[in-house]
Every structure is written in C-alpha cells, then in structure tokens.
C-alpha positions, 0 to 999 in steps of 0.5 A, a space after each residue: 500500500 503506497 500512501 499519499 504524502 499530502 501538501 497543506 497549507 504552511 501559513 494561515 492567520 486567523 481572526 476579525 481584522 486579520 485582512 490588515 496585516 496583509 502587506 506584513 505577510 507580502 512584503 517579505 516575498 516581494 522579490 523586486 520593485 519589478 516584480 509585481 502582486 497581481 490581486 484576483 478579486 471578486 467585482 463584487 467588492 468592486 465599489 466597496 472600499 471598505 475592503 479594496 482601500 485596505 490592499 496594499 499596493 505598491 510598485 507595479 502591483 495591480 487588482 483585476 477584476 473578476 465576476 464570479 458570475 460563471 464557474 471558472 474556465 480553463 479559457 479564462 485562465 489562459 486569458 489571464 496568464 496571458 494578460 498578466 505576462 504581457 503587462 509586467 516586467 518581471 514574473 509575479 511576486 504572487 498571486 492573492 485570491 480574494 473572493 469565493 471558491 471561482 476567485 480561490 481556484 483562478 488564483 491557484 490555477 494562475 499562478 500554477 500556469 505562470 510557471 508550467 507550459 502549455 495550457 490549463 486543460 493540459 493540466 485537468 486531471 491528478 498529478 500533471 504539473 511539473 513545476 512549483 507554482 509562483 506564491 499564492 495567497 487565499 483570502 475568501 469572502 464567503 465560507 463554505 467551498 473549502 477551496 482555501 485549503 485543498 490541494 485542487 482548482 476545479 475549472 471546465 474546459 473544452 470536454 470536462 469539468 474537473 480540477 488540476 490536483 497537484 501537490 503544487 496547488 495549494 495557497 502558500 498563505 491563507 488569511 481567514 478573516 471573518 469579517 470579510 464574509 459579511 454581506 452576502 444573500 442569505 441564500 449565498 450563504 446557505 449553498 455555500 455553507 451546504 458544499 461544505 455539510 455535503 463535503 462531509 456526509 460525502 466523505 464520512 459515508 465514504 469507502 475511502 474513510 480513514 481516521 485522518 478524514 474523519 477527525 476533521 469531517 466529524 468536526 465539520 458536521 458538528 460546526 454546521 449543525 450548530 450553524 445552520 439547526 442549533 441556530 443560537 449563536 451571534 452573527 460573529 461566532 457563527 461567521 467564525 464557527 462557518 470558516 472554520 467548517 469550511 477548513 475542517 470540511 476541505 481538509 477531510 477530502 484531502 485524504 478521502 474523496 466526495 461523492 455522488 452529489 458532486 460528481 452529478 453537480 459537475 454534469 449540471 455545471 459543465 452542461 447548465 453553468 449551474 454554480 457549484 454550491 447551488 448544484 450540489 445542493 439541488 442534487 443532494 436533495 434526491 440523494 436520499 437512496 445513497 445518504 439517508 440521514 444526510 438527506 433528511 438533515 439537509 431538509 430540515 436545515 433547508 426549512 429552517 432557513 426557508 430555502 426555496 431549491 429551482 426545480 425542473 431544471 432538468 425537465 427540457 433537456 434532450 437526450 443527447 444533452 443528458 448524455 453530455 451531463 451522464 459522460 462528464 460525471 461517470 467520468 469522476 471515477 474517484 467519487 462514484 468509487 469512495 461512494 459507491 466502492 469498486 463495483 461502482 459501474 454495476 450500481 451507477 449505470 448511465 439509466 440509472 444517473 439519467 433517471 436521478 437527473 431528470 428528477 431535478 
C-alpha cells in the first residue's frame, strides 16, 4: 500500500481584522520593485472600499477584476496568464485570491500556469504539473467551498469539468478573516455553507474513510449543525464557527474523496453553468437512496432557513444533452468509487444517473 504524502497549507492567520496585516505577510516575498502582486478579486467588492482601500499596493502591483458570475474556465485562465505576462516586467511576486471558491481556484490555477507550459486543460486531471507554482495567497469572502485549503482548482474546459490536483496547488498563505464574509444573500450563504455539510456526509459515508478524514469531517458536521439547526449563536461566532467548517470540511477530502452529489453537480455545471454550491445542493436533495440521514438533515436545515431549491431544471433537456451531463460525471471515477466502492459501474449505470437527473 503506497500512501499519499499530502501538501497543506504552511501559513494561515486567523481572526476579525486579520485582512490588515496583509502587506506584513507580502512584503517579505516581494522579490523586486519589478516584480509585481497581481490581486484576483471578486467585482463584487468592486465599489466597496471598505475592503479594496485596505490592499496594499505598491510598485507595479495591480487588482483585476473578476465576476464570479460563471464557474471558472480553463479559457479564462489562459486569458489571464496571458494578460498578466504581457503587462509586467518581471514574473509575479504572487498571486492573492480574494473572493469565493471561482476567485480561490483562478488564483491557484494562475499562478500554477505562470510557471508550467502549455495550457490549463493540459493540466485537468491528478498529478500533471511539473513545476512549483509562483506564491499564492487565499483570502475568501464567503465560507463554505473549502477551496482555501485543498490541494485542487476545479475549472471546465473544452470536454470536462474537473480540477488540476497537484501537490503544487495549494495557497502558500491563507488569511481567514471573518469579517470579510459579511454581506452576502442569505441564500449565498446557505449553498455555500451546504458544499461544505455535503463535503462531509460525502466523505464520512465514504469507502475511502480513514481516521485522518474523519477527525476533521466529524468536526465539520458538528460546526454546521450548530450553524445552520442549533441556530443560537451571534452573527460573529457563527461567521467564525462557518470558516472554520469550511477548513475542517476541505481538509477531510484531502485524504478521502466526495461523492455522488458532486460528481452529478459537475454534469449540471459543465452542461447548465449551474454554480457549484447551488448544484450540489439541488442534487443532494434526491440523494436520499445513497445518504439517508444526510438527506433528511439537509431538509430540515433547508426549512429552517426557508430555502426555496429551482426545480425542473432538468425537465427540457434532450437526450443527447443528458448524455453530455451522464459522460462528464461517470467520468469522476474517484467519487462514484469512495461512494459507491469498486463495483461502482454495476450500481451507477448511465439509466440509472439519467433517471436521478431528470428528477431535478
């Protein structure tokens, strides 16, 4: 049994205001005054100078722009690249991310492809870089996706939505300041928070469990029950308690896998555009056949919070489209198996995958 030596994120500073101290953290890794820190932020924050006031920029340093609109693609981390090699003189200093999971994984994948040839759909897939990434830092806005701390960037490309695993994609540094997560729709919040719940059912019912995986999934679980049922905590802990939920829950994939609901969600993103935690969402919610207690809590939270899923968003769709989503999906190997186990393909048949899509 050969084990996976698994990279973590070396650097994290965490608590209210903490987004302050961001210039002390950057100005020893700046490498000279050519050498620019590229800012990925979510356009969001676009006229918010609450936030973007407090970037430290210097030099050549610059902030792009970026709508979180769609999920991102593989195309637009070239464009990116390609902008951001045309406009400095010297190679990056680093690259921060400043947003969600899209802004997160654009900030993992750019500065993964300032450094590897080719393009980013060469690298979809596990293990395919061959060079160290240029300094990456992680600042998220909203908790839930566990994009700070995992060792992926998930992106569409040209046939298929999956991520660039590697051990050189995870942040150099992660800022967790929970003030930033202030200001986003109640909904925002709810799909966001369930990627992370779904992180943990996915991987606690999972073959691949370990007691590496579950120490951190349990936590997780724990965190958002007491976020999203329990529901007696201020405003401030529960921003807090969500962050955290959100590290444990991506550090619990790192040594196991997620499952159904996210291998299917990848069909409804890469065919639909569906946003990631909207999409795991509606999935999960028929998933009572594969996680029972799972599915029955997430009602209940769903409830609680008056949350109101789109339905039909299947309904219209022609066979050959749905072939398109039953490809991409049963193409996620790895997630059917720790679902499912090694007799995966007997269970998960394309009739039965279609059957459970047009349910939604």
């Amino acid at each position: 049994m050969s084990y996976k030596n698994f990279p973590m994120v070396p650097r994290v500073i965490f608590g209210r205001g903490s987004f302050n101290q961001l210039n002390d953290i950057l100005e020893p890794k700046r490498l000279n005054s050519k050498a620019p820190f590229i800012y990925l932020v979510d356009d969001v924050f676009k006229s918010n100078t609450w936030l973007t006031s407090r970037i430290p920029l210097a030099y050549d340093d610059r902030i792009i722009f970026i709508s979180a609109a769609e999920e991102p693609k593989t195309s637009q981390v070239d464009e990116l690249v390609e902008d951001i090699i045309l406009t400095t003189k010297e190679r990056p200093s680093g690259i921060i991310g400043i947003g969600g999971g899209t802004l997160l994984d654009l900030a993992k994948a750019v500065s993964i492809m300032l450094t590897n040839e080719g393009e980013a759909k060469d690298y979809q897939g596990w293990d395919l870089v061959k060079n160290e990434a240029i300094y990456h830092v992680g600042i998220p806005t909203i908790s839930g996706t566990g994009a700070e701390v995992s060792r992926t960037t998930v992106l569409t490309g040209p046939e298929k939505k999956l991520g660039i695993n590697s051990d050189f994609t995870p942040f150099d540094q992660v800022v967790l300041d929970s003030e930033l997560t202030q200001g986003i729709t109640k909904e925002q919040w709810f799909y966001t928070g369930m990627d992370c719940y779904i992180h943990c059912i996915e991987s606690l019912e999972g073959s691949y469990l370990n007691a590496f995986s579950q120490s951190y999934g349990e936590k997780a679980y724990d965190l958002c029950k007491e976020i999203f049922l329990d529901n007696n905590l201020t405003e401030e802990e529960s921003q807090e308690k969500l962050m955290m939920a959100s590290w444990h829950g991506g550090m619990s994939i790192a040594y196991s896998q997620v499952g159904v609901a996210h291998a299917m969600s990848y069909g409804l993103a890469y065919l639909l555009g569906t946003k990631h935690g909207i999409g795991n969402c509606i999935v999960f919610d028929h998933l009572e056949e594969f996680y029972p207690e799972g599915v029955k809590l997430f009602k209940e939270m769903k409830a609680k919070h008056n949350i109101e899923l789109p339905q039909g968003i299947c309904a219209n769709l022609t066979d050959e489209e749905f072939d398109v989503m039953i490809n991409v999906s049963l193409g996620m190997a790895p997630l059917w198996e720790n679902a499912l186990g090694k007799n995966w393909k007997n269970i998960m048949t394309p009739e039965k995958l279609k059957s459970l899509y047009q349910k939604m």
